[in-house]
C-alpha positions in Angstrom: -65.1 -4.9 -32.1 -66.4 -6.4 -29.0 -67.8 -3.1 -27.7 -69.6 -2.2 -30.8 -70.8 -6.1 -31.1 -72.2 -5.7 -27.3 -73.7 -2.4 -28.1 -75.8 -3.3 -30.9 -76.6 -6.6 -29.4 -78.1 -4.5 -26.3 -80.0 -1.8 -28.3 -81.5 -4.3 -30.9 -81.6 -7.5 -28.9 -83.7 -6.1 -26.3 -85.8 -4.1 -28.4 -86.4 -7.4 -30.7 -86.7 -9.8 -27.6 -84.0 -11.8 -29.3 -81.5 -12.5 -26.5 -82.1 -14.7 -23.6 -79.0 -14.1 -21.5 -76.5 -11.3 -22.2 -72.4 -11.3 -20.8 -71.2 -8.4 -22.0 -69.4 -8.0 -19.1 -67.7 -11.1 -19.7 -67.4 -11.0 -23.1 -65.6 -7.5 -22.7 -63.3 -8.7 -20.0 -62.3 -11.6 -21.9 -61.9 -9.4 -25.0 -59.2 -7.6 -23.3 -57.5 -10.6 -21.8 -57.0 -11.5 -25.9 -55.6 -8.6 -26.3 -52.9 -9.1 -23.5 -52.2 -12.2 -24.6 -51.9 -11.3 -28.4 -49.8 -8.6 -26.9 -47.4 -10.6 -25.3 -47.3 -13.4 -28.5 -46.1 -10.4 -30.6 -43.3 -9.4 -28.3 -42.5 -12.6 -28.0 -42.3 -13.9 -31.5 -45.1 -16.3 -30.9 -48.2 -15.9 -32.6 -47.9 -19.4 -34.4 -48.6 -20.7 -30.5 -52.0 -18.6 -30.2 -54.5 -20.8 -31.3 -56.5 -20.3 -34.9 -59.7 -18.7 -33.7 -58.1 -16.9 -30.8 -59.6 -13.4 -29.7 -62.6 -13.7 -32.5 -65.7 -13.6 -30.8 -68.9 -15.6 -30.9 -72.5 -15.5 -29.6 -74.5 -18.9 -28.6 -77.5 -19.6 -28.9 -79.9 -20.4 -26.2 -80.0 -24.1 -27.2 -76.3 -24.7 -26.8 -75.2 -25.1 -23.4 -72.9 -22.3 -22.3 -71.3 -22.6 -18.8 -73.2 -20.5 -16.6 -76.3 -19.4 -18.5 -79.5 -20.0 -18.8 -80.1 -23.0 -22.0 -83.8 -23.6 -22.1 -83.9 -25.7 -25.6 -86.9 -23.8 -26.4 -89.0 -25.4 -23.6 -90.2 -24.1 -20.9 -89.7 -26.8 -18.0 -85.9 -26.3 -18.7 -86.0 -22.3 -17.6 -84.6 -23.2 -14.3 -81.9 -25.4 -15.5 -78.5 -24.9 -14.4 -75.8 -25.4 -17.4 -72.8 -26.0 -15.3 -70.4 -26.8 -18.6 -69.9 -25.3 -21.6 -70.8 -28.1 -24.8 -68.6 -29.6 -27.0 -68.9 -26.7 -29.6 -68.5 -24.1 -27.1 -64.9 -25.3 -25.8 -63.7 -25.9 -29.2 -64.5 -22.3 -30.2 -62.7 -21.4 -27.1 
């Protein structure tokens, strides 16, 4: 899902100037690290421990501060400002 999600994203989002930062590298990697650890729940008899949302992915926007990217608000004096935390939103979808 994350794969097909990353692909369109690429092809369309660039075409349409609609993404400002892209992580499919990260997004993929920690698409597969779900699926370890969903893996290893089943095995285990644990899925009630995984939490709700666990392994569905999400995209941020631009506004919301995502660890690492670039979160201009919309304005441009904030283009070289470094987000060095996720928000509040951000870590409870994580």
């Amino acid at each position: 899902m994350v794969s097909v999600y990353c692909k369109w994203a690429y092809e369309i989002g660039r075409k349409l100037c609609l993404t400002a930062d892209e992580n499919f590298e990260e997004a993929l990697n920690e698409a597969r690290q779900k699926d370890i650890e969903l893996k290893k729940a089943k095995q285990n008899g644990k899925l009630e421990d995984l939490p709700i949302l666990h392994g569905i992915p999400f995209s941020v926007k631009e506004q919301i501060d995502l660890k690492d990217t670039r979160s201009t608000l919309g304005t441009a004096s904030y283009v070289d400002r470094d987000v060095n935390e996720d928000a509040h939103a951000v870590k409870i979808l994580r």
